[in-house]
C-alpha positions in Angstrom: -7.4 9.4 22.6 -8.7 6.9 20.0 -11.9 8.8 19.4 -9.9 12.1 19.4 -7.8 10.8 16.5 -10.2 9.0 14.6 -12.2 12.8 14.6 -9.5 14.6 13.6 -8.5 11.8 10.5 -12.1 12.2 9.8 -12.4 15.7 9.5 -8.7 15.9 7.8 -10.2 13.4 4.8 -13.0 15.7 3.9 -10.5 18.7 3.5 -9.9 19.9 0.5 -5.5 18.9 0.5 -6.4 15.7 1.3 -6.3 13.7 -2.4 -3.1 15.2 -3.2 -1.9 14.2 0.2 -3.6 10.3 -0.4 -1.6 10.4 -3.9 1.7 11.5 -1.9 1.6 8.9 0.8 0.7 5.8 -2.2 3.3 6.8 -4.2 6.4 6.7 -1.6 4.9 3.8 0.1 5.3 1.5 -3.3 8.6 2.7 -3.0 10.1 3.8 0.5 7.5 4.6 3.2 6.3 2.4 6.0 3.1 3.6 6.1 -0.1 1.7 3.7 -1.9 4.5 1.5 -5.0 2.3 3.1 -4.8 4.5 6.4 -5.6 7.5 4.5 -8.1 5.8 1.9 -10.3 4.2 4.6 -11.4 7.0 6.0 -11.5 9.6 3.4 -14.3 7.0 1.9 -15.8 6.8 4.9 -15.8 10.6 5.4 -16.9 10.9 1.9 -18.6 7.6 0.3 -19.6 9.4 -3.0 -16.1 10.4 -4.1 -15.1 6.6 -3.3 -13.7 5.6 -6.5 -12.2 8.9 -7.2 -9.9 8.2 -4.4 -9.7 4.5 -5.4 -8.6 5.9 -8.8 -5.8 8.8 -7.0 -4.6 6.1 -4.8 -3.9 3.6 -7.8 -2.0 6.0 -9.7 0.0 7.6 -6.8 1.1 3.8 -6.0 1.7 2.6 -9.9 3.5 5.7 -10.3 5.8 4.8 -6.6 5.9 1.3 -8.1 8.0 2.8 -10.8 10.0 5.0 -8.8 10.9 1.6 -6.6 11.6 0.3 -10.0 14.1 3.0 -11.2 15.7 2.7 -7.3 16.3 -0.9 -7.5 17.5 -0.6 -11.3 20.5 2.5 -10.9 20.6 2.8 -6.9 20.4 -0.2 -5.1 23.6 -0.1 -3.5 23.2 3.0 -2.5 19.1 3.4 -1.7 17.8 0.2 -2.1 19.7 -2.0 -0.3 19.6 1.0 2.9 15.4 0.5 2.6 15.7 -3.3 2.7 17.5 -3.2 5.8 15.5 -0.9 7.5 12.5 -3.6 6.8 14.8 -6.3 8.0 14.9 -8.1 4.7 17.9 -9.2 3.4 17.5 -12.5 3.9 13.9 -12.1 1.8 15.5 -10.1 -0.5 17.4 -13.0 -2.2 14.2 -14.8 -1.9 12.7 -12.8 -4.2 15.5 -13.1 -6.4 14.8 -16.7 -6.7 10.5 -15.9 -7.2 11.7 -13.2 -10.2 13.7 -15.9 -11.9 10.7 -18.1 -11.7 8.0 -16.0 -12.2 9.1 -12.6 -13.6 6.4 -10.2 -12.7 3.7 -12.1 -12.2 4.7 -12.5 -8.0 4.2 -8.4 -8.7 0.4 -9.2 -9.4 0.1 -11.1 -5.9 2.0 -8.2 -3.7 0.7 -5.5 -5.4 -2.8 -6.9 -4.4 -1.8 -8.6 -0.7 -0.5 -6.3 2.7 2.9 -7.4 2.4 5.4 -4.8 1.6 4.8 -3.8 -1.9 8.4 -1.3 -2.1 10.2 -4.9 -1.1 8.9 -6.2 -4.4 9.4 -3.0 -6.7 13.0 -2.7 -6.0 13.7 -6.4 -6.3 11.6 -5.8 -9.8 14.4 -3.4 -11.0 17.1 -5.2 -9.4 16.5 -8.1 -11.4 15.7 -6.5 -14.5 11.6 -7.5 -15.4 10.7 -6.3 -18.2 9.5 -2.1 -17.4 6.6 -2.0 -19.2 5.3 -5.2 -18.4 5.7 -4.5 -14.5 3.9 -1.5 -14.6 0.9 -3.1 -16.2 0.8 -5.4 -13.7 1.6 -2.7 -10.6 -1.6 -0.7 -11.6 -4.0 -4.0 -12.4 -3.1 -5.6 -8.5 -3.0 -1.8 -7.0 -6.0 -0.7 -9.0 -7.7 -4.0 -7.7 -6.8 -3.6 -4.4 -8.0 -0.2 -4.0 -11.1 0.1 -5.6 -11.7 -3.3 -4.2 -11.9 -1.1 -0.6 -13.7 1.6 -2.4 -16.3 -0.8 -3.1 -16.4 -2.0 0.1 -16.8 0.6 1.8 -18.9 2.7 -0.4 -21.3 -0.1 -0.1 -20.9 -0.3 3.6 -21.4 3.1 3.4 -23.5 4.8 6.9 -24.1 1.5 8.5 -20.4 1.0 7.8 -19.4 4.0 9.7 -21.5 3.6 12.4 -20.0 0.1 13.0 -16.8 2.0 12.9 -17.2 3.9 15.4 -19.4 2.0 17.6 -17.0 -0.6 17.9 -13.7 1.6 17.1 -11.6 1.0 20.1 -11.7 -3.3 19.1 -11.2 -2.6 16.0 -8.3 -0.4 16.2 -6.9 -3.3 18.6 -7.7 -5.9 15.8 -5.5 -4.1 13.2 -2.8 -3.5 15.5 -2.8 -7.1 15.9 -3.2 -7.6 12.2 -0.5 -5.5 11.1 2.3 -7.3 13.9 1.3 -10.5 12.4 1.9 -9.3 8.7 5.0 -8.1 10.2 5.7 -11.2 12.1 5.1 -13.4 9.2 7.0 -11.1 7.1 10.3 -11.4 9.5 9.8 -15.1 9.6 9.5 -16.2 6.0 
């Protein structure tokens, strides 16, 4: 079933939808959606190494741009959109938290989520919830994502055949190994 889906994610990242699609899932991700652009950027790279930093570029401009739409949601609609997205992450408790970070360090703590796997949307809301400076957050939301993601182009477009074949040689592990990866980033979120 694994092999099945990886195919058929495969053969969906070399169609001709799928940027637009990459840009759609970034963009409500920095802002709403559970799901990391990363499981669409991985292997549209690896389906098509040459266009890597195109799709590096889509991805970073999809998620700056959800990064502001977080923004505008935690600025005029946190009681009513915000605060429902926080809960569904089970983060209230980390919510003040970050109340506490942005009063220390504006958005500079931006620079490390944007660039880390923890929940970026978490961090763009609290950003317009606690008023940092607009312009200033958004320069810093497409420096950490645009590192982030054409870090992984990079990567991967290096990695490039021999990086694929490991893929899939070894697919069923590594699938396992990010399951586990992603319930620890969860875990650790929950916890601290």
């Amino acid at each position: 079933m694994i092999r099945r889906l990886y195919h058929w994610t495969m053969s969906q990242a070399a169609s001709p939808h799928a940027p637009w699609v990459l840009f759609w899932v970034a963009l409500a991700e920095s802002s709403f959606f559970p799901i990391p652009p990363d499981v669409l950027l991985i292997p549209m790279i690896l389906a098509q190494p040459g266009r890597a930093f195109k799709l590096a570029a889509i991805c970073t401009i999809g998620s700056a741009l959800g990064g502001a739409l977080g923004y505008l949601i935690g600025q005029e609609f946190m009681p009513i959109l915000g605060e429902p997205i926080i809960q569904f992450y089970g983060a209230q408790g980390r919510y003040e938290q970050l109340g506490e970070l942005f009063r220390q360090y504006d958005v500079w703590i931006i620079a490390v989520a944007g660039f880390s796997p923890i929940p970026y949307k978490l961090f763009t809301l609290s950003a317009g919830a606690f008023g940092s400076p607009f312009l200033l957050f958004f320069g810093v939301s497409v420096l950490a994502r645009g590192a982030r993601f054409f870090l992984v182009a990079t990567l991967l477009k290096w990695g490039g055949d021999r990086l694929r074949s490991l893929v899939e040689k070894h697919l069923e592990l590594l699938t396992v190994a990010l399951l586990v990866l992603v319930i620890v980033a969860f875990t650790l979120v929950k916890l601290f």
